[in-house]
N, C-alpha and C positions, 0 to 999 in steps of 0.2 A: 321440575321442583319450583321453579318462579310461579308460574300456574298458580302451584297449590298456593304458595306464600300470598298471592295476589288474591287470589280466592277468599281466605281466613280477612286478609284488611278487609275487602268489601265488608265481609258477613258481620266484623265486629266493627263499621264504622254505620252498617244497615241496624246493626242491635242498637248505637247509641241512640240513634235520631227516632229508632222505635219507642227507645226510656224516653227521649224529652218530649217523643208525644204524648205516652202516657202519664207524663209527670203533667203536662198541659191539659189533658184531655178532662180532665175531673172537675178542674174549677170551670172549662167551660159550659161541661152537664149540670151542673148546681145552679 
């Protein structure tokens, strides 16, 4: 069950730094 739990943070610490790219990625394409 840690596994799993440890799993889930990566995944949603992997989604955040995916937003802050996409939130970066637009003003550098412009």
């Amino acid at each position: 069950m840690e596994g799993a739990q440890t799993l889930k943070k990566n995944i949603l610490l992997t989604v955040q730094e995916n937003v802050k790219a996409d939130t970066l990625a637009p003003q550098k394409l412009i």
